[in-house]
N, C-alpha and C positions, 0 to 999 in steps of 0.2 A: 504494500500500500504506500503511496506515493504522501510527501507532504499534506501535498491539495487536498489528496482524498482522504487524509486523516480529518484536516479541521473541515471538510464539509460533511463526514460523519459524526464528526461533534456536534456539529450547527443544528443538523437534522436532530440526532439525540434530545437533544436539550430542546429543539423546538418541540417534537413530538410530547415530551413528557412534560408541558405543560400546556393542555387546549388554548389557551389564552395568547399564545405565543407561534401556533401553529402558522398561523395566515403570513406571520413573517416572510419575506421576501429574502433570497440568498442575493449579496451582493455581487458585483458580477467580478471588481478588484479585490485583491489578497489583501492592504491593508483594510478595507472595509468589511472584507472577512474575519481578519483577529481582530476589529475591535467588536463583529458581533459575538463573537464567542467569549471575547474576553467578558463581555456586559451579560453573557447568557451564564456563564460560569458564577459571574458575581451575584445573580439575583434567585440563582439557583437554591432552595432549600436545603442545609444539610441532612443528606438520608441517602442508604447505602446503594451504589450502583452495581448494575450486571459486571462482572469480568470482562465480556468484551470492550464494553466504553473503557472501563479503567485500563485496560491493556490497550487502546488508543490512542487514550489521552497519556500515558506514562511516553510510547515511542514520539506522541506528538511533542510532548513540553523535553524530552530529551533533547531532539532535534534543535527544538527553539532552543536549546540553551546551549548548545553545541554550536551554533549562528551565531547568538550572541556571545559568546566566551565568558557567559557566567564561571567564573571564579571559585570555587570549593577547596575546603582544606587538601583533600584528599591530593589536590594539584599543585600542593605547594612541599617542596621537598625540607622538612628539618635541618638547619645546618648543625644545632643544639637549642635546648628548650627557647620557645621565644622568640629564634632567629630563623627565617625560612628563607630559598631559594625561587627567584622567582623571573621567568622571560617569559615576556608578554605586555599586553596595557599594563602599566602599571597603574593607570587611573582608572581603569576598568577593577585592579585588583582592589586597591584603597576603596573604591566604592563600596566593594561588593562585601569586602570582610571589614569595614568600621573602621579602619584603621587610623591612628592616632599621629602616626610617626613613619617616614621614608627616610632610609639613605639610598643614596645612590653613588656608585663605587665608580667616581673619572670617570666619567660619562668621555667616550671617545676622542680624548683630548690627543692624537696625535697620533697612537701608538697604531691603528691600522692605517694610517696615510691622510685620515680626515684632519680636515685645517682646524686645530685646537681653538678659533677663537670662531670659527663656525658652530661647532660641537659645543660649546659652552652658551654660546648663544641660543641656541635652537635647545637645549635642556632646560634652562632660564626662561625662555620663552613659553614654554611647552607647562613647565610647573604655574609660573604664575597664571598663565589662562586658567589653565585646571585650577585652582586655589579661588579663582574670581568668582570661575561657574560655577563654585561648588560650595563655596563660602563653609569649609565645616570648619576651619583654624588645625588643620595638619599641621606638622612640623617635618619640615623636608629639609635633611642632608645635603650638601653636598662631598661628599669624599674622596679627597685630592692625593696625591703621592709627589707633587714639587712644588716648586716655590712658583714657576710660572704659570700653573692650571689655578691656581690659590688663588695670584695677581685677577687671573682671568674672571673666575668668578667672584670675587671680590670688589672689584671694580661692576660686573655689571649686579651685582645686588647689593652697591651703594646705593 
């Protein structure tokens, strides 16, 4: 079973099993389709479903969260208690697990051939947007190993 055909057997589910809702119309775009199911999911009463819908909706919201890169411990490697391993969004990850606190280890200041004061720039950049959208008060790292990647961000988060 295909994406599509997963969330327009949820659509149908959830229409059929409430008369009131029947006469709904399927939209004919995919985001107008997850936000009926999403609104059809939310006003749904809770009480127990068949196996098949749940076995449905389990490969459906997989999928969706395999698109979006929902974030799970399970994906984050222990360095020691506290500390974990992490490639990828990293603002995808802070969202998703609450997180209070980022370093981040010399962001490509040179050592693969990128222009250190591009790479500091474009990290600098990149946090503080995220920090604006997001307004939660992170505290982000920077983590440097010389004295000129230091100058570098130094100067630009005066």
């Amino acid at each position: 079973m295909t994406q599509e055909e997963r969330r327009i057997f949820l659509i149908d589910y959830l229409k059929h099993e409430d008369s009131r809702l029947e006469q709904l119309e399927l939209p004919a775009g995919e985001e107008e389709q997850k936000r009926l199911l999403r609104s059809l999911m939310n006003v749904r009463p809770a009480r127990p479903a068949p196996p098949e819908f749940m076995a449905v909706q389990d490969a459906y919201l997989l999928e969706e969260r395999e698109k979006r890169g929902i974030v799970f411990p399970e994906a984050l490697s222990p360095v020691r208690p506290g500390i974990y391993l992490w490639q990828g969004d990293i603002t995808r990850l802070a969202a998703d697990r609450r997180l209070k606190s980022i370093a981040f280890c010399c962001i490509s200041t040179g050592e693969f051939h990128f222009p250190p004061q591009k790479a500091a720039e474009t990290a600098v950049r990149t946090v503080l947007e995220y920090l604006e959208k997001n307004g939660n008060g992170m505290e982000v790292v920077f983590n440097v190993f010389q004295d000129s990647d230091y100058e570098l961000y130094r100067r630009l988060l005066a």
